[in-house]
MDAnalysis code that builds the backbone (N, CA, C; Angstrom):
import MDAnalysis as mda
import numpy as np

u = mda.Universe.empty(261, n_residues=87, atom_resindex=np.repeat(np.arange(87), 3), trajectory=True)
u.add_TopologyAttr("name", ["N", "CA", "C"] * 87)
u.add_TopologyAttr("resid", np.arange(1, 88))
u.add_TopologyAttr("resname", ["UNK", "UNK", "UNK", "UNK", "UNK", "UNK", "UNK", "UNK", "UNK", "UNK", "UNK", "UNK", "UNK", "UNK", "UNK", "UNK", "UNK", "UNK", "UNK", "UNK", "UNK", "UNK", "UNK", "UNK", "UNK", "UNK", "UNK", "UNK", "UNK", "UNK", "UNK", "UNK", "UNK", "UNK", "UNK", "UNK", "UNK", "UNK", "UNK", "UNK", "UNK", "UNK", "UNK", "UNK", "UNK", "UNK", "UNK", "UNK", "UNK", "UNK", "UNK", "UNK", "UNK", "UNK", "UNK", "UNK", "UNK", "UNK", "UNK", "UNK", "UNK", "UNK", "UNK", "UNK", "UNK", "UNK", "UNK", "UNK", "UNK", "UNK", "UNK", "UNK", "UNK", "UNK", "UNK", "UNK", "UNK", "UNK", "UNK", "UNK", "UNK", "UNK", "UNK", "UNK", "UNK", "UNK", "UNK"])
u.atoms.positions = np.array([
    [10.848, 3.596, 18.341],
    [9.500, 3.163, 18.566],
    [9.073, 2.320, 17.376],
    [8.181, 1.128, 17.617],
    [8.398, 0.216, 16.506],
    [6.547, -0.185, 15.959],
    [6.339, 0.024, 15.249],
    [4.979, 0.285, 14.788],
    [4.411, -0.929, 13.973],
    [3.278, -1.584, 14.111],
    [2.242, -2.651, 13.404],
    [2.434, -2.133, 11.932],
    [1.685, -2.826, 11.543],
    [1.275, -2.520, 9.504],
    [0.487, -3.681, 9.402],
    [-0.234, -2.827, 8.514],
    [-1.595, -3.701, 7.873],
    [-1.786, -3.404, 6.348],
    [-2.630, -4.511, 5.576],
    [-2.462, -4.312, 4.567],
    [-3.981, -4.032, 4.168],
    [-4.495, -2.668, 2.993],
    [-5.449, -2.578, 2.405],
    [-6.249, -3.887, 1.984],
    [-7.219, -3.672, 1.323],
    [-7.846, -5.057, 0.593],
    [-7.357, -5.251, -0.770],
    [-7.223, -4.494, -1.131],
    [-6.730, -4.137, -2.483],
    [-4.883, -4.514, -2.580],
    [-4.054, -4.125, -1.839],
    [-2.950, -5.089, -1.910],
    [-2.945, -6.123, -1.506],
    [-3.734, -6.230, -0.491],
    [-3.667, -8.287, -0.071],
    [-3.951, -8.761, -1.621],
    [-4.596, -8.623, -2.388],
    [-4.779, -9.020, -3.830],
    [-3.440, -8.782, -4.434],
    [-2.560, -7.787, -4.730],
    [-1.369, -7.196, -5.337],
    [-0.735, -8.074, -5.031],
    [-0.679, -8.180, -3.220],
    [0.262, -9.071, -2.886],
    [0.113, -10.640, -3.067],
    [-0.621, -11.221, -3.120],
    [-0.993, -12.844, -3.490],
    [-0.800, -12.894, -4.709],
    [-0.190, -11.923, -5.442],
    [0.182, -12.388, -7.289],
    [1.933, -11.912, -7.330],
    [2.386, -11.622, -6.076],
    [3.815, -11.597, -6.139],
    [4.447, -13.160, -6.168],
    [5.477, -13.319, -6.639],
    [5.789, -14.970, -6.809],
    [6.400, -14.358, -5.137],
    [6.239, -15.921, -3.987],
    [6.566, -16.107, -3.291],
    [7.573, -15.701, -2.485],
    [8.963, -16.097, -3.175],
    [9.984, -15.349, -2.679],
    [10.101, -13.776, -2.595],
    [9.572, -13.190, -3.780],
    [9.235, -11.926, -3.661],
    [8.427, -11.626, -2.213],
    [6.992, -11.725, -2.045],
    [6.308, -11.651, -1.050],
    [6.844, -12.273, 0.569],
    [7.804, -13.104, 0.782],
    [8.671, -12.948, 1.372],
    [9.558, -11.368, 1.739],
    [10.214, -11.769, 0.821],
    [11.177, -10.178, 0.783],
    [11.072, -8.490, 0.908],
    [9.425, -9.127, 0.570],
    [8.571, -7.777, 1.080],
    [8.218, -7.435, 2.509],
    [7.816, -8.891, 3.057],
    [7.448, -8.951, 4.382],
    [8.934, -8.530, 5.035],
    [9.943, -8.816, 4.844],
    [10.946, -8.558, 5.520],
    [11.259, -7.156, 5.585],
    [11.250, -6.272, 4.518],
    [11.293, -5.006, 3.883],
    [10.665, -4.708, 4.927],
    [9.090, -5.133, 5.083],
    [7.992, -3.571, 5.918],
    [8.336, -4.109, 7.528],
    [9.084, -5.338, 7.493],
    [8.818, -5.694, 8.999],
    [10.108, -5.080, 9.540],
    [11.167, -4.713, 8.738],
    [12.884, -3.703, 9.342],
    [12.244, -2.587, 9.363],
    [11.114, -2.034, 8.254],
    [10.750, -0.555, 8.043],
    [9.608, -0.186, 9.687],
    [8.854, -1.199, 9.573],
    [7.863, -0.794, 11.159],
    [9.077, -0.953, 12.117],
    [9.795, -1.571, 12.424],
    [10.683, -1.969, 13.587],
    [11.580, -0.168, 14.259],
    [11.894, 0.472, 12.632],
    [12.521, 1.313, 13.105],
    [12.120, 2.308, 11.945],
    [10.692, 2.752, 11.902],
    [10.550, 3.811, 10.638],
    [10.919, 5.300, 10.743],
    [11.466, 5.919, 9.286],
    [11.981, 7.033, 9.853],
    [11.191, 8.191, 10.178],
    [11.535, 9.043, 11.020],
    [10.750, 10.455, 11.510],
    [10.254, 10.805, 10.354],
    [10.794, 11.348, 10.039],
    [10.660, 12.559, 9.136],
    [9.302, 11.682, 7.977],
    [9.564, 10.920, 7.546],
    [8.380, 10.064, 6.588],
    [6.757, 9.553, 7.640],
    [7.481, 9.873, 9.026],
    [6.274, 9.716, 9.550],
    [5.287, 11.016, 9.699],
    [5.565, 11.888, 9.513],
    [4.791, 13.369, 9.712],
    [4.194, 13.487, 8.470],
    [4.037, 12.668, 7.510],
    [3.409, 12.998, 6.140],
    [2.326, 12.489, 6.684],
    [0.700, 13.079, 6.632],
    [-0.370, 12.544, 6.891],
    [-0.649, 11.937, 5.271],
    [0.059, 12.313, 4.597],
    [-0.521, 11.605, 3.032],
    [0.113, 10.152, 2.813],
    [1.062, 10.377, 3.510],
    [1.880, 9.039, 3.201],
    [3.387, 8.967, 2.772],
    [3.965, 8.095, 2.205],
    [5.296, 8.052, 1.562],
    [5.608, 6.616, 0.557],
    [6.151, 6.665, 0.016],
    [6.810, 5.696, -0.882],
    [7.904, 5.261, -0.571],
    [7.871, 3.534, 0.016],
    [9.240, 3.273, 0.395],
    [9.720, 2.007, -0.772],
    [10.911, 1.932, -0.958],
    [10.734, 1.547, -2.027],
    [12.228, 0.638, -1.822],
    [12.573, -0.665, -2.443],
    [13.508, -1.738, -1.990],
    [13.836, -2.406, -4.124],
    [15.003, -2.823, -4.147],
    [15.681, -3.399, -4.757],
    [15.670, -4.942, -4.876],
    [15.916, -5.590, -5.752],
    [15.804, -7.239, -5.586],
    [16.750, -7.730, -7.030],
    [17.653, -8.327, -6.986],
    [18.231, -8.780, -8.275],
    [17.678, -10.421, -8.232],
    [17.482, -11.102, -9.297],
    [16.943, -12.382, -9.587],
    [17.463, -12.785, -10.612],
    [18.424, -13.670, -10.756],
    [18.833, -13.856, -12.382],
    [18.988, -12.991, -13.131],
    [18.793, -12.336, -14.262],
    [19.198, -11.433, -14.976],
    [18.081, -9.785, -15.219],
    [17.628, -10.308, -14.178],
    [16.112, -9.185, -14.099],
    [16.330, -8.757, -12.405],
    [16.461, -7.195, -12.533],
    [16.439, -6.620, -11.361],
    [15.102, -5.434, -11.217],
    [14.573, -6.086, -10.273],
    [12.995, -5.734, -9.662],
    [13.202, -4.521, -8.603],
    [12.485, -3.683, -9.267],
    [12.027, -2.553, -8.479],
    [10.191, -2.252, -7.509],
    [10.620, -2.431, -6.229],
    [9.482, -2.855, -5.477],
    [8.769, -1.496, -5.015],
    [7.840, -1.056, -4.647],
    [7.189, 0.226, -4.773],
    [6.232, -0.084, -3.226],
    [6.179, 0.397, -2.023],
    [5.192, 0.169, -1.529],
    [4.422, 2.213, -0.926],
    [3.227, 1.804, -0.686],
    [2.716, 3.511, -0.308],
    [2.607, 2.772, 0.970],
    [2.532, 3.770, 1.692],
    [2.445, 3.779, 2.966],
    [1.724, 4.929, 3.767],
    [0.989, 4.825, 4.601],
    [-0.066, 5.604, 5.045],
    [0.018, 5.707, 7.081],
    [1.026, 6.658, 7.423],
    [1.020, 6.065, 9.016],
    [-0.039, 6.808, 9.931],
    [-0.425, 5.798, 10.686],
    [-0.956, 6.569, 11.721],
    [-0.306, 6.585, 12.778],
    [0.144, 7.529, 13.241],
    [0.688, 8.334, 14.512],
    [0.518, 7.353, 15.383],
    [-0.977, 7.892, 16.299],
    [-1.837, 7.744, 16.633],
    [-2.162, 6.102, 17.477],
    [-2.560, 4.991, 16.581],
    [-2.288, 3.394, 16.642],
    [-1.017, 3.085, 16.301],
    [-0.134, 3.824, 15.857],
    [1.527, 3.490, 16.085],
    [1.377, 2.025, 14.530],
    [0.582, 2.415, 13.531],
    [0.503, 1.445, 12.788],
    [1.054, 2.627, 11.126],
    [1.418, 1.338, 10.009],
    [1.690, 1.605, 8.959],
    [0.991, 1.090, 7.937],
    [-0.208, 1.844, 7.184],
    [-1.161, 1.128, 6.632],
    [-0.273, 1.078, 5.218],
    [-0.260, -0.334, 4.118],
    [0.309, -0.307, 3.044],
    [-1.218, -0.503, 2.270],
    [-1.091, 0.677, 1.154],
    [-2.103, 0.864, 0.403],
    [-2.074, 0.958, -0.851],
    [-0.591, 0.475, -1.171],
    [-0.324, -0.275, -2.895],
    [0.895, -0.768, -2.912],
    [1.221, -1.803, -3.887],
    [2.183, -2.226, -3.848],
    [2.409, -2.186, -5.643],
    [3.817, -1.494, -5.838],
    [4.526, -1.889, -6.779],
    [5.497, -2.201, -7.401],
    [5.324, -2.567, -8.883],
    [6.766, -3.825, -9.271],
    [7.249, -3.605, -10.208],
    [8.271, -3.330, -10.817],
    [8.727, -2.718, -12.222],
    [9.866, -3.643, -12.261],
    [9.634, -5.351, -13.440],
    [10.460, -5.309, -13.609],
    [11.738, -5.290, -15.005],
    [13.088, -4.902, -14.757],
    [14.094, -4.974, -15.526],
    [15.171, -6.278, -16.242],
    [14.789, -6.252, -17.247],
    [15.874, -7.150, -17.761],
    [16.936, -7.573, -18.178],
])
């Protein structure tokens, strides 16, 4: 079953200061993750942390997103996004 996502107000901001390709790679990330999200992370009414990899030149980026599902509207609300990166 394959579920919408929407983004807080507060990451649409997070997200418009990711460099491009990043914010790309994200969209791809939540759009495989709604397509086929797993059970078990969906029964958390608090949420979950899904979280994706990215190497770039000599700095490998650690991507952080929360996630908030509702059952219910079959949607995945993202309600932070984060970035840690390594050099």
């Amino acid at each position: 079953m394959s579920y919408g996502y929407e983004f807080t107000e507060p990451v649409l901001r997070q997200f418009q200061q990711l460099d491009s390709w990043l914010g790309e790679e994200t969209l791809d990330e939540l759009e495989a993750l709604a397509a086929n999200p797993p059970a078990v992370q969906l029964r958390s009414p608090a949420g979950f942390v899904y979280d994706f990899i990215r190497v770039r030149g000599t700095s490998t980026l650690y991507i952080f997103l929360t996630i908030v599902p509702d059952l219910v509207a079959q949607r995945l609300s993202v309600t932070s996004v984060g970035l840690f990166v390594k050099s």
